[in-house]
PAGUBA-714981 format. One record per atom (N, C-alpha, C): x, y, z; atom name; residue in one letter; residue number from 1. Coordinates in steps of 0.001 Angstrom, whole numbers, plus 500000, padded with zeros to 6 digits. Atoms other than C-alpha are relative to their C-alpha. Example, Ala and Ser with C-alpha at 12.3 -4.5 7.8 and 13.67 -1.06 7.14 Angstrom:
<atoms>
[[500890,498810,500000],'N','A',1]
[[512300,495500,507800],'CA','A',1]
[[500900,501200,500000],'C','A',1]
[[499180,498810,499940],'N','S',2]
[[513670,498940,507140],'CA','S',2]
[[499230,501090,500730],'C','S',2]
</atoms>
This chain:
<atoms>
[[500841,498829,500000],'N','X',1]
[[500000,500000,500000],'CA','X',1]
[[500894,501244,500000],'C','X',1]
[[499467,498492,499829],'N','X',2]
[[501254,503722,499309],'CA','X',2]
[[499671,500525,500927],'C','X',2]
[[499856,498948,498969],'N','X',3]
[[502293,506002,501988],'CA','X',3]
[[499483,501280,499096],'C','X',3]
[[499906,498782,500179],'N','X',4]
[[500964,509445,502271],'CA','X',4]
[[500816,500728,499459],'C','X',4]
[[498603,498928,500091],'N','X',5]
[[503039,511965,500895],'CA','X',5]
[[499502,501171,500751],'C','X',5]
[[499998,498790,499410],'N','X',6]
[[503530,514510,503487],'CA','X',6]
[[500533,501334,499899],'C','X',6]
[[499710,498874,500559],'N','X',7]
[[503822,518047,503620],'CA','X',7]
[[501334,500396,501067],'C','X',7]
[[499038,499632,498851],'N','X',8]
[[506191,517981,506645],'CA','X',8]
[[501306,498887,500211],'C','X',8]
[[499187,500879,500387],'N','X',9]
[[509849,516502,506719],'CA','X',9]
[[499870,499061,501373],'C','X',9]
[[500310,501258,498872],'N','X',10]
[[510583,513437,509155],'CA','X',10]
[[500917,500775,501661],'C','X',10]
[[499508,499347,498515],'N','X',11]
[[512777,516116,511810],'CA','X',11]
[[498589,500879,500262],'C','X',11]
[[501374,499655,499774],'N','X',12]
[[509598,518126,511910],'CA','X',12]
[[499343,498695,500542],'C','X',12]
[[500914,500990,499230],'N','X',13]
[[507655,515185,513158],'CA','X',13]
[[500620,499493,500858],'C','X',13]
[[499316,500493,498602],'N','X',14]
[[510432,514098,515262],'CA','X',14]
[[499970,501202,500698],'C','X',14]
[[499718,498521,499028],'N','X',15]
[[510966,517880,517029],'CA','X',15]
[[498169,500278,500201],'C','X',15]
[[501231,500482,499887],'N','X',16]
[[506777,517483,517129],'CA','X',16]
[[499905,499232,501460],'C','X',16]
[[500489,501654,498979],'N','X',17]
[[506694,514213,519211],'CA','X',17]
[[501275,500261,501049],'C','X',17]
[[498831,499946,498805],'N','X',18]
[[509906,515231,521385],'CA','X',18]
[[499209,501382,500845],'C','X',18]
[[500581,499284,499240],'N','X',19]
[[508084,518210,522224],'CA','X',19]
[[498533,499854,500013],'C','X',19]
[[501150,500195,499272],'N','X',20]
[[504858,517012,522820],'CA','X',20]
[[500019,498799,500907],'C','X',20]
[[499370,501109,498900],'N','X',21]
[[506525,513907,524937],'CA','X',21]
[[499179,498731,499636],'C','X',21]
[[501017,501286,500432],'N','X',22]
[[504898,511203,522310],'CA','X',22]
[[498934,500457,499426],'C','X',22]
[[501639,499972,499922],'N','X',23]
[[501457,512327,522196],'CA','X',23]
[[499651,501159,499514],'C','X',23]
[[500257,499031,500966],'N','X',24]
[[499783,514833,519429],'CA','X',24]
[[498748,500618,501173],'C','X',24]
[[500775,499573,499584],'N','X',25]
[[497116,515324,522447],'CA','X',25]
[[500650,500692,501214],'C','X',25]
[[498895,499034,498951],'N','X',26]
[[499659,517269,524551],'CA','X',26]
[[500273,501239,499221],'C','X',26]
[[499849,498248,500758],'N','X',27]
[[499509,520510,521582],'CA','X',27]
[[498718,500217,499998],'C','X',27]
[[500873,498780,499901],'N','X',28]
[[497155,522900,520880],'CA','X',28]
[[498876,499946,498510],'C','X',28]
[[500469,500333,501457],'N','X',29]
[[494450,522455,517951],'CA','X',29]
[[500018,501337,499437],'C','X',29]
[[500341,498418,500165],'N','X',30]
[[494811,525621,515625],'CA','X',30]
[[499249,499706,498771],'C','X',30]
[[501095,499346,501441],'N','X',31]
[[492112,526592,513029],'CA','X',31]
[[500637,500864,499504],'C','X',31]
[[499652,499353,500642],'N','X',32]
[[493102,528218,510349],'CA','X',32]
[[499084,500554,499473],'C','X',32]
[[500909,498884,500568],'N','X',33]
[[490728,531286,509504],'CA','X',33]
[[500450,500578,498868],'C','X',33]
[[499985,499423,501008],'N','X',34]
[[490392,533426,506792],'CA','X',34]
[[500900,501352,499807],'C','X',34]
[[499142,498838,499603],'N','X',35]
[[493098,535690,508265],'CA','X',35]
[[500785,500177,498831],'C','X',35]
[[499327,499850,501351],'N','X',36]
[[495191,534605,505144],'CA','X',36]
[[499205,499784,498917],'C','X',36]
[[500623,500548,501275],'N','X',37]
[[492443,534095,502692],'CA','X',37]
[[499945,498585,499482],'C','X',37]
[[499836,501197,500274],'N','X',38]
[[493198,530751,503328],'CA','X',38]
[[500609,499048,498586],'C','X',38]
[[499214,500068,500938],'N','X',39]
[[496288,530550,500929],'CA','X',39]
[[499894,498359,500135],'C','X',39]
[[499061,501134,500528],'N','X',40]
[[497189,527396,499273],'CA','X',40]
[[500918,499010,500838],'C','X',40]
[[498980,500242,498723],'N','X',41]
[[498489,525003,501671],'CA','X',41]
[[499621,500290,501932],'C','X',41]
[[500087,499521,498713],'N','X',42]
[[497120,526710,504597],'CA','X',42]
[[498644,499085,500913],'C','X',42]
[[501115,500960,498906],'N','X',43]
[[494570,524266,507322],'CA','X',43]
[[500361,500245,501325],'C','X',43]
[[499786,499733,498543],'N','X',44]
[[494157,523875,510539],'CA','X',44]
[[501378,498859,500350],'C','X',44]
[[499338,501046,499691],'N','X',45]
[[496828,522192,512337],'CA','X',45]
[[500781,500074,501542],'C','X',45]
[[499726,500199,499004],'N','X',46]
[[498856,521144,515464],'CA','X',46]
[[501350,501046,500716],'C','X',46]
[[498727,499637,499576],'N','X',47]
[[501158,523109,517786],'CA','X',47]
[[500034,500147,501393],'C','X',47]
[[498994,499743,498832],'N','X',48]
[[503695,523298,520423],'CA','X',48]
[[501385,500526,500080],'C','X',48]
[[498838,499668,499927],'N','X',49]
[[506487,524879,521713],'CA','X',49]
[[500798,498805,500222],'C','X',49]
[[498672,501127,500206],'N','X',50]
[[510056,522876,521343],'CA','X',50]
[[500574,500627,501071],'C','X',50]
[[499534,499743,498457],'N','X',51]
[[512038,523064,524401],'CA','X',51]
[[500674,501586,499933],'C','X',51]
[[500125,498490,500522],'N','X',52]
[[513428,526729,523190],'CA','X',52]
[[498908,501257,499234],'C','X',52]
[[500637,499299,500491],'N','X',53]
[[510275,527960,522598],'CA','X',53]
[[499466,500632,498749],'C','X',53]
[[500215,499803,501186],'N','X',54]
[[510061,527973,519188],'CA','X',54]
[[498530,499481,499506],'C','X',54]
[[501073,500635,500800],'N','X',55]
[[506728,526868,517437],'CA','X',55]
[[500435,498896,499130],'C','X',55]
[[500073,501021,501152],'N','X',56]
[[506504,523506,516212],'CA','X',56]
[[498731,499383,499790],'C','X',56]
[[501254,500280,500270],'N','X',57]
[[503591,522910,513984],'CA','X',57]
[[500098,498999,498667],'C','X',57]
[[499864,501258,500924],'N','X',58]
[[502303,519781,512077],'CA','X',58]
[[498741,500163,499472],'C','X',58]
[[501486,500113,500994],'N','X',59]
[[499209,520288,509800],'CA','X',59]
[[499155,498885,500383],'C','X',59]
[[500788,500736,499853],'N','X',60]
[[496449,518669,510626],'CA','X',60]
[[499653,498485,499131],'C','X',60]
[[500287,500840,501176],'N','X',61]
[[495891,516325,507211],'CA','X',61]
[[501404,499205,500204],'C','X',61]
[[498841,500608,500396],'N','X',62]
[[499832,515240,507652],'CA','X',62]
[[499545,499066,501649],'C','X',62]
[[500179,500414,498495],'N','X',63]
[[499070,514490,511655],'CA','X',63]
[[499213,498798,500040],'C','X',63]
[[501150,500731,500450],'N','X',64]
[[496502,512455,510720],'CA','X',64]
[[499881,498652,499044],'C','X',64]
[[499528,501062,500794],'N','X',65]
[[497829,510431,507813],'CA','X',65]
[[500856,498986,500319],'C','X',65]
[[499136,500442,499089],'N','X',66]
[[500725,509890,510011],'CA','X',66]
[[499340,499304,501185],'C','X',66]
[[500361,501035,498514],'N','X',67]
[[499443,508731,512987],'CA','X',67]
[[498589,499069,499856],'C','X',67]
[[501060,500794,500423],'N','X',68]
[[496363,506690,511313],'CA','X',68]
[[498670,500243,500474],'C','X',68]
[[500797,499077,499011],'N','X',69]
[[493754,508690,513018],'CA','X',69]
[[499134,501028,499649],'C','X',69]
[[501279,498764,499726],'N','X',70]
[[490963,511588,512791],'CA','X',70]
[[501160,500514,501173],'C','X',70]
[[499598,499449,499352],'N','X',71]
[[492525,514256,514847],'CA','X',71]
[[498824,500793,500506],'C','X',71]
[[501473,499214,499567],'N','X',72]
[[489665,515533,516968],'CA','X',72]
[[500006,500706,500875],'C','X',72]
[[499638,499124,498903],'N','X',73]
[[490206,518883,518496],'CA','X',73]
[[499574,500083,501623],'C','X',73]
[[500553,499908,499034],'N','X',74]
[[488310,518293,521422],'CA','X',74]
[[500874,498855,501017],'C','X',74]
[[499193,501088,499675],'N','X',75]
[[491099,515332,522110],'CA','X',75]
[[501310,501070,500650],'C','X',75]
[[498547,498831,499943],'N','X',76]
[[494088,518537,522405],'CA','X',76]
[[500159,500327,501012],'C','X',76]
[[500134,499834,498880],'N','X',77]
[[495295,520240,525138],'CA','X',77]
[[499093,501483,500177],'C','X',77]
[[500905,498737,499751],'N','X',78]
[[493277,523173,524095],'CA','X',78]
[[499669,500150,498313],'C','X',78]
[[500100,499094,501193],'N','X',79]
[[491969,525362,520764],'CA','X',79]
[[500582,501148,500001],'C','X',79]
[[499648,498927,499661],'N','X',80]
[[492956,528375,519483],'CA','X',80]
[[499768,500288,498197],'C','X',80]
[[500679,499928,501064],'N','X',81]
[[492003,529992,516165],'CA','X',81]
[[501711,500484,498952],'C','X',81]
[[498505,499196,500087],'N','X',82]
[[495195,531390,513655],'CA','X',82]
[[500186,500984,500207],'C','X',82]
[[500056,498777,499923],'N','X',83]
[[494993,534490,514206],'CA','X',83]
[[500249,500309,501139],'C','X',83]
[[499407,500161,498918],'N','X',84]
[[495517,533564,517524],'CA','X',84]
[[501675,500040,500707],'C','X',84]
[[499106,500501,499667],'N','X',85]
[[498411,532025,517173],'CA','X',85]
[[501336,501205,499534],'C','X',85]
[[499146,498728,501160],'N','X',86]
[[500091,534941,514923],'CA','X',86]
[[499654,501147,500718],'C','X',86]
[[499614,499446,498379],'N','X',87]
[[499311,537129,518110],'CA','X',87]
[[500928,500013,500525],'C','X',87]
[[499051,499812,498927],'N','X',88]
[[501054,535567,520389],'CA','X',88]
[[501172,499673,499267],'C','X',88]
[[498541,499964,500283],'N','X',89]
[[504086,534941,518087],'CA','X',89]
[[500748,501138,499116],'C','X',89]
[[499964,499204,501282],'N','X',90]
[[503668,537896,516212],'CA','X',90]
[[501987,500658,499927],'C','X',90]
[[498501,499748,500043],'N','X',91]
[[507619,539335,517274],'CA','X',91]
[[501120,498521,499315],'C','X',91]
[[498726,501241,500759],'N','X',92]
[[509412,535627,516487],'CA','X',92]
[[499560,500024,498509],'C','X',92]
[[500091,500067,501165],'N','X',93]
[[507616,535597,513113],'CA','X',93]
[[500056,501462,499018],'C','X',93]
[[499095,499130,500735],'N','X',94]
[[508585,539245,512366],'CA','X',94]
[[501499,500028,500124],'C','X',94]
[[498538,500156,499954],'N','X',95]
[[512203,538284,513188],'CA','X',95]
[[500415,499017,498791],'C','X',95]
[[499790,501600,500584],'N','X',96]
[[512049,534664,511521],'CA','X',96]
[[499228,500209,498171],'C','X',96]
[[500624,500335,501462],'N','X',97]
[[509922,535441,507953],'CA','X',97]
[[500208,500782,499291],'C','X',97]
[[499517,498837,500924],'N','X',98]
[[511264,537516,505183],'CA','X',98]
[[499546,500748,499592],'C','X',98]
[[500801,498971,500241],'N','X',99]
[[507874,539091,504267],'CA','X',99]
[[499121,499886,500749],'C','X',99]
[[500818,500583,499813],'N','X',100]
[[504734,539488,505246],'CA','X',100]
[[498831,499785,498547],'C','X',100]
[[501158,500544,501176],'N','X',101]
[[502982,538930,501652],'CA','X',101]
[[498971,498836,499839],'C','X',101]
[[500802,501143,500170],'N','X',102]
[[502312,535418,502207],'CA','X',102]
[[499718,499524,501226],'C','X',102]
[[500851,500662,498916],'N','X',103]
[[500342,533525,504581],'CA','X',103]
[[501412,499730,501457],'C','X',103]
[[498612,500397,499341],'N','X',104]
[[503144,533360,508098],'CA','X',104]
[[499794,499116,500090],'C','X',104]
[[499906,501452,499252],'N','X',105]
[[501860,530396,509148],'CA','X',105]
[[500245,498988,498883],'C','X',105]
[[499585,501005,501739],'N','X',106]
[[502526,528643,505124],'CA','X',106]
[[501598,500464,500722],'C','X',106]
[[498054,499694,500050],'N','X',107]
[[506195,530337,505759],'CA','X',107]
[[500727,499319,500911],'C','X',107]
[[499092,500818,499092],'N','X',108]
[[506660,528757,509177],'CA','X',108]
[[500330,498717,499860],'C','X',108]
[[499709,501422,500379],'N','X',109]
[[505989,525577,507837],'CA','X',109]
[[500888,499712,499277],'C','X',109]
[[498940,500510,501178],'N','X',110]
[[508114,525941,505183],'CA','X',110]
[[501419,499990,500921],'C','X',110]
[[498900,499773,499414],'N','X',111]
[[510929,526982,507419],'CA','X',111]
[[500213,498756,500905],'C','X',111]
[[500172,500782,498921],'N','X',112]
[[510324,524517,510246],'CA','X',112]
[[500619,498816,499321],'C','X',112]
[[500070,501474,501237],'N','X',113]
[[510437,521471,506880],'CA','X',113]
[[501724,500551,499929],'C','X',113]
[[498658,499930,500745],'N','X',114]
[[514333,522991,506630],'CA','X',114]
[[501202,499430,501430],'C','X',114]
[[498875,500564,499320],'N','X',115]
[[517312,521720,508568],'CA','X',115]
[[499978,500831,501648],'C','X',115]
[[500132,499139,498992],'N','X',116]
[[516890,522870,512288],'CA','X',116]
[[501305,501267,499953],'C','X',116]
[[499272,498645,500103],'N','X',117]
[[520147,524880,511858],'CA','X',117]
[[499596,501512,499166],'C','X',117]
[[499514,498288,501209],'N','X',118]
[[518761,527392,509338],'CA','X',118]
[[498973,500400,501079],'C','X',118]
[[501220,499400,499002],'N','X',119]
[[515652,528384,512092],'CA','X',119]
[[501062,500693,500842],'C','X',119]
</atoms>
């Protein structure tokens, strides 16, 4: 049988599961609103801070494929909408994203999917 193809690399899902200590019901469920027009790429999906506080987030559809499962927010350790989340990180993701044209939370992912040294 074919594997998923995911949108997130395999250190992303490991820096995920090290900081949620195993368990996808130890992050935070985020909805993704219409804050970005709901670019291309953009859903709801999972997050937690990594032991430096960084945001590590795993898309809902990859979380899901991966771990064989329905991800059912009411399972999390909480909700929170995006717009939320781009609040409270709004200073690390004007430090960390080169514009703001495109969706931050598409950019973090993309960044997050790259070698922990370049973050």
């Amino acid at each position: 049988m074919d594997e998923p193809a995911l949108n997130v690399s395999y250190e992303t899902i490991a820096r995920f599961f090290e900081a949620a200590e195993g368990n996808y019901r130890n992050a935070v469920y985020v909805t993704c609103s219409s804050s970005c027009q709901r670019a291309e790429g953009c859903r709801d999906f999972l997050f937690i801070p990594s032991g430096d506080c960084r945001p590590v987030i795993f898309p809902v559809s990859d979380a899901a494929a991966f771990i064989g499962t329905a991800i059912d927010p009411s399972d999390c350790a909480g909700t929170m909408t995006g717009s939320c989340f781009i609040r409270i990180y709004r200073r690390f993701l004007d430090l960390t994203l080169a514009s703001d044209a495109d969706c931050p939370i598409k950019q973090l992912l993309h960044i997050s999917n790259m070698p922990k040294t370049a973050i």
